[in-house]
C-alpha positions in Angstrom: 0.0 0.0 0.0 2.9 2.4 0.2 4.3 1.6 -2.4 0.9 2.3 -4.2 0.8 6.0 -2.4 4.1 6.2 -3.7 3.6 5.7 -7.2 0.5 7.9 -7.2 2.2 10.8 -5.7 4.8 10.5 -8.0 2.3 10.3 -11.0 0.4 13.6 -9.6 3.6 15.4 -9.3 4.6 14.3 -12.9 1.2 15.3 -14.1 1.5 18.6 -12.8 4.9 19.5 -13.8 3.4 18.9 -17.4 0.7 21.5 -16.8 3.4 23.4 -15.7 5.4 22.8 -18.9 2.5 23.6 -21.0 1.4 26.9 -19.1 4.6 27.9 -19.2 4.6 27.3 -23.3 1.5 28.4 -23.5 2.7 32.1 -21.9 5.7 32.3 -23.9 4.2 32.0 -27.4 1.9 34.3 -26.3 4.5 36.8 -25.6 6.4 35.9 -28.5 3.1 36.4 -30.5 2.6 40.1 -29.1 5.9 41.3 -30.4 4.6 41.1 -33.8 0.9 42.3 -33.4 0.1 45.5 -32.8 -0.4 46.9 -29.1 -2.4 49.8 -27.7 -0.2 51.4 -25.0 -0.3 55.0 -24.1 -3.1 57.8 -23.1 -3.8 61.2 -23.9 -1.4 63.9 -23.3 -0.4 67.3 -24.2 3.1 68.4 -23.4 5.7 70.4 -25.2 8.4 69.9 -27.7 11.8 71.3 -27.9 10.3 73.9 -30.2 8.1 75.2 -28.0 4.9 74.0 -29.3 2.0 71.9 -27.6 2.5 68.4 -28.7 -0.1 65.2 -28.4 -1.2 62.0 -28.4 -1.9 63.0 -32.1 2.1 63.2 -33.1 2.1 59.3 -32.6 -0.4 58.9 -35.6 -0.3 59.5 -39.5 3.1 57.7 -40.2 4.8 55.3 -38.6 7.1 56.5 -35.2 10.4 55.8 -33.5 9.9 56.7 -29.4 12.4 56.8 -27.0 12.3 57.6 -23.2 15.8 59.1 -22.2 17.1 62.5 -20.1 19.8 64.7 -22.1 22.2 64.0 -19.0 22.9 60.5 -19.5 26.2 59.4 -20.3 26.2 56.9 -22.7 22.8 55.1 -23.7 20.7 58.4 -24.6 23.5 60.1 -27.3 24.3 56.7 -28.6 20.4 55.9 -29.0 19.7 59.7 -30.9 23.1 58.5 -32.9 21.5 55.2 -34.0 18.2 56.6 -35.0 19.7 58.9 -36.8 22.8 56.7 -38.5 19.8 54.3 -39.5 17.4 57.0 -41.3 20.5 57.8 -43.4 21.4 54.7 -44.1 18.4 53.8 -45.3 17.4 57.1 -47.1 14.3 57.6 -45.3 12.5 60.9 -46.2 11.9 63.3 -43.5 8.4 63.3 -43.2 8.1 59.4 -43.8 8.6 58.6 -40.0 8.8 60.3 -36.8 11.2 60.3 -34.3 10.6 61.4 -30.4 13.1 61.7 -27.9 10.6 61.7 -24.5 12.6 63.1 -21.3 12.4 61.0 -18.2 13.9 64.2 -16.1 11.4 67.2 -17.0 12.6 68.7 -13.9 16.1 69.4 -15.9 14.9 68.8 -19.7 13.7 72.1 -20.3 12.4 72.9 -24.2 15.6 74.6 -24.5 17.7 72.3 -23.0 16.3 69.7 -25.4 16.9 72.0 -27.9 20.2 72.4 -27.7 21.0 68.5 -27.0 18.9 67.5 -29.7 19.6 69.6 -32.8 23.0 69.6 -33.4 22.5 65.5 -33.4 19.3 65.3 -35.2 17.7 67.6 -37.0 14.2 65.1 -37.2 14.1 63.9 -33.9 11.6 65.8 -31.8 12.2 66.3 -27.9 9.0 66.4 -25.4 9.0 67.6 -22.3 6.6 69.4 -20.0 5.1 70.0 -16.4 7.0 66.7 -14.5 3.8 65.1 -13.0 2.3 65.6 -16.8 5.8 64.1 -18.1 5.8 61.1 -15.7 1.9 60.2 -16.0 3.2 60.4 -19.9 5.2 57.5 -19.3 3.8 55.6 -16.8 0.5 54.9 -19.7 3.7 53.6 -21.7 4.7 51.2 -19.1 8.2 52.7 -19.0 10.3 52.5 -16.1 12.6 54.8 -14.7 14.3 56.0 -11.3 16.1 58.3 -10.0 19.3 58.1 -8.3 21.4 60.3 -6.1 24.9 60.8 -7.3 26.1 63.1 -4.1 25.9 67.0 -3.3 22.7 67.5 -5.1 23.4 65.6 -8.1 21.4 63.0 -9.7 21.0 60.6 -12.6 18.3 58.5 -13.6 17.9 54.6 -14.4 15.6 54.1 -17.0 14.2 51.9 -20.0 16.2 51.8 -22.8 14.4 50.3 -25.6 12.6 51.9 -29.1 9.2 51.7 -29.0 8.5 51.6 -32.8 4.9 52.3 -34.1 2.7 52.0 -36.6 0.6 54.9 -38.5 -2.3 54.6 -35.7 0.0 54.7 -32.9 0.7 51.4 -32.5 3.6 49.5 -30.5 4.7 46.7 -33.2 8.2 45.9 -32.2 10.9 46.4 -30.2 14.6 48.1 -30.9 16.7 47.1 -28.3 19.7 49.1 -26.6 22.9 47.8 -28.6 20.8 46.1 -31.3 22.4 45.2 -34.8 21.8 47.6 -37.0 20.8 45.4 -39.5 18.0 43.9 -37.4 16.9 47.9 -36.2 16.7 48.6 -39.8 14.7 45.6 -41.1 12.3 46.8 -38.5 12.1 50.2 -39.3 11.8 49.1 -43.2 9.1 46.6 -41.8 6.7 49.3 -40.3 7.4 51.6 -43.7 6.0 48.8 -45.3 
């Protein structure tokens, strides 16, 4: 009889670590299928852009977009991330007004319109910064799922952790893939040439 207790327990724990197995599948192709099908992320907003001007929700739609959370004070993924974007349009000849490109900051409280300016242009001249009132910026994000923090560097100084990946979208707005920090360049491109269709 305990060897019959045995062999069931055994058998139940087997059955379940097959459930497991397939759940576990199961969860995985689904994520691996929503990296290729569209995704609603994102809410209203208004905010400004390095120019100045009140920008929207509305930006995101008409043409296919690159967007990027960053802060003009990072040291290395932010400039090398406007470089990319930038390297790849040219490399791939795309016309100006073919596909947008945002540069969101993750430190309002810094990232002034002018500030972005003045980081932006002299690397880009089609990749438009947003800014605005910090609670406005950070709700901004938060409807994008992006993470940052803050972190203290000493005597007042700061910099700020944060999500480095391309969000790239379709004409309605649309998150349909992924450009990760460091990507190849041949695999960011056949991405952006993807949503250009």
């Amino acid at each position: 009889m305990p060897q019959m207790k045995t062999l069931l327990l055994g058998l139940g724990v087997a059955v379940l670590a097959l459930g497991g197995g397939v759940a576990l599948r199961q969860v995985m192709e689904s994520r691996t299928v929503a990296t290729t099908v569209a995704t609603d992320l994102g809410a209203p907003f208004a905010l400004t852009d390095h120019t100045g001007a009140t920008i929207t929700e509305a930006a995101f739609t008409g043409r296919p977009s690159l967007l990027f959370f960053g802060f003009t004070h990072c040291p290395d993924v932010c400039p090398t991330t406007v470089y990319d974007m930038e390297t790849w349009f040219d490399d791939l000849q795309v016309e100006e007004d073919a596909i947008g490109a945002y540069f969101v900051t993750i430190d309002p409280e810094r990232d002034t319109p002018d500030f972005l300016r003045d980081y932006l242009e002299p690397q880009s001249d089609r990749i438009l910064g947003i800014t605005g009132e910090p609670e406005d910026v950070w709700d901004m994000a938060r409807s994008w799922r992006v993470y940052w923090q803050k972190r203290p560097l000493g005597e007042g100084d700061y910099t700020m952790d944060h999500y480095a990946s391309i969000f790239v979208l379709d004409e309605e707005g649309k998150v349909v893939d992924l450009i990760s920090y460091g990507e190849d360049p041949a695999s960011a491109k056949a991405k952006i040439t993807r949503v250009l269709g």
